[in-house]
Structures are given as structure tokens and as C-alpha cells.
C-alpha positions as CSV (number, residue, x, y, z in Angstrom):
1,X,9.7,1.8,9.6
2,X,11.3,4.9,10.3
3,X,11.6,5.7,6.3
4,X,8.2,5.2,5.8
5,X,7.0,7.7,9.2
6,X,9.0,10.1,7.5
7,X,7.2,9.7,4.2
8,X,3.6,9.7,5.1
9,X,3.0,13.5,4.4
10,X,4.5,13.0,1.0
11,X,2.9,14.9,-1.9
12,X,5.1,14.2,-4.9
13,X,4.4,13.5,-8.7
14,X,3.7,9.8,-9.3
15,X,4.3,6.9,-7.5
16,X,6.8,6.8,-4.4
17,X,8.6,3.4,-4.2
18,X,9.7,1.5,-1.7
19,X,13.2,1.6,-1.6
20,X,14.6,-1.5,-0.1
21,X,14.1,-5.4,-0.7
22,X,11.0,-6.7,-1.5
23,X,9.0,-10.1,-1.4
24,X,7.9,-12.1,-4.5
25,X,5.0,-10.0,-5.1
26,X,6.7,-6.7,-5.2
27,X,5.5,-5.5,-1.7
28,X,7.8,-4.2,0.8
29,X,7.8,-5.8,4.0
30,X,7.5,-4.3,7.7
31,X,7.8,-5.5,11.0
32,X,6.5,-3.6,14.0
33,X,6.3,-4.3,17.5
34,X,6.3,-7.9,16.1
35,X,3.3,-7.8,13.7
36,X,4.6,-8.1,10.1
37,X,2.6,-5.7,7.9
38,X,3.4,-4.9,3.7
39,X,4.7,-1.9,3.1
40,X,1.5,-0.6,1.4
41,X,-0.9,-1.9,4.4
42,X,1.4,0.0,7.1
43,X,1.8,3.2,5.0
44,X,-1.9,3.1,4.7
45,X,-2.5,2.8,8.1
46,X,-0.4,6.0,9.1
47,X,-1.8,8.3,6.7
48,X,-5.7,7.4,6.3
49,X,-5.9,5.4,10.4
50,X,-7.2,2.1,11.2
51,X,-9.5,0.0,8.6
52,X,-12.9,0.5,8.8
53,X,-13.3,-3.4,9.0
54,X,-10.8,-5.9,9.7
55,X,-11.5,-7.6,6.4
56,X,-10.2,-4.4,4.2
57,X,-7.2,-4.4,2.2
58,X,-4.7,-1.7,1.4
59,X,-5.5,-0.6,-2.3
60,X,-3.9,1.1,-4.9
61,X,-5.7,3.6,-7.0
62,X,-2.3,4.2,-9.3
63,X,-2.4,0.4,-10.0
64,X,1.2,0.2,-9.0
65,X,1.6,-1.7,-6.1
66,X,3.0,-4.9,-7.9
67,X,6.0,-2.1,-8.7
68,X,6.7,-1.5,-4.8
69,X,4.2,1.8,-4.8
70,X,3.6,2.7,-1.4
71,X,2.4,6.9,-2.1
72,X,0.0,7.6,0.6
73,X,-2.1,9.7,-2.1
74,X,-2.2,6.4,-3.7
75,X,-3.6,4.2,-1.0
76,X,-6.5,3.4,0.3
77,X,-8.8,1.0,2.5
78,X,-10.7,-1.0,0.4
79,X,-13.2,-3.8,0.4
80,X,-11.5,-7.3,-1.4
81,X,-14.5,-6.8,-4.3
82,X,-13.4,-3.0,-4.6
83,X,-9.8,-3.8,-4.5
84,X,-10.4,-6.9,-6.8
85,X,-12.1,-4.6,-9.6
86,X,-9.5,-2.0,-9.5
87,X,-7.2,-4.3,-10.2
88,X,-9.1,-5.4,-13.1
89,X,-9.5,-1.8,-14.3
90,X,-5.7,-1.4,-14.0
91,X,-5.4,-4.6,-16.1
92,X,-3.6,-6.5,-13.4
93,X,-6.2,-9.3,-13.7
94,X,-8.4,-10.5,-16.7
């Protein structure tokens, strides 16, 4: 948790990946105060605040989250259709 607090300001060139173990679809995986969040959901959630509705998902608008992506310029809340057609756009999904 504390690695990705210090990353949510960060402003580099591409993607910024997690750096430690991962689950079987590529997301990182963090626990806090007992809730178990991905990596991408909780980074999301630090730099861009709480969902607008519970049923939003952290989305990826680099296409990398498969690859452990977790940039907060690359995140954002999304509804499942939005976040469903991006991944189609990012050829993740026929």
C-alpha cells in the first residue's frame, strides 16, 4: 500500500507497473484495513476519489492493465459498458 501512496502523483512516460506479484489476470493485489482491492481499483481511488456509483470499475485508457498498469494518468472510473468497449478498442476482446 505504501508504494502505491507514494506513487499517486506520478507523471511519467508510459505505463507505471506494479512491481510485485500479481494474480492470474495480471492485477496487483491490495489489502487495506481488511478490504482486498486490485491494484488498479485502489490506485484509482487515491488519485481521482470514490466512484461515482458503486457499480464502476477501474479502467484503463492505455489498455494495459492485463500487463500490471496501474499509472494514475491511466485510470479511470468507468461504467462496465464503457470499460467493456475500451477494451474492445484496445483489442483485448473481439
Amino acid at each position: 500500500m505504501r508504494w502505491i501512496e507514494e506513487h499517486v502523483g506520478h507523471e511519467g512516460n508510459g505505463c507505471l507497473k506494479w512491481p510485485f506479484s500479481v494474480g492470474d489476470n495480471g492485477r496487483g493485489i491490495v489489502q487495506v484495513d481488511g478490504t482486498i482491492y486490485t491494484a488498479p481499483r485502489f490506485m484509482c481511488l487515491l488519485a481521482h476519489g470514490e466512484r461515482r456509483r458503486p457499480t464502476h470499475e477501474a479502467a484503463h485508457s492505455c489498455g494495459k492493465g492485463h500487463k500490471g498498469c496501474i499509472d494514475p494518468q491511466h485510470l479511470w472510473w468507468a461504467t462496465s459498458v464503457e470499460n467493456h468497449a475500451d477494451k474492445i478498442e484496445h483489442g483485448m476482446i473481439a
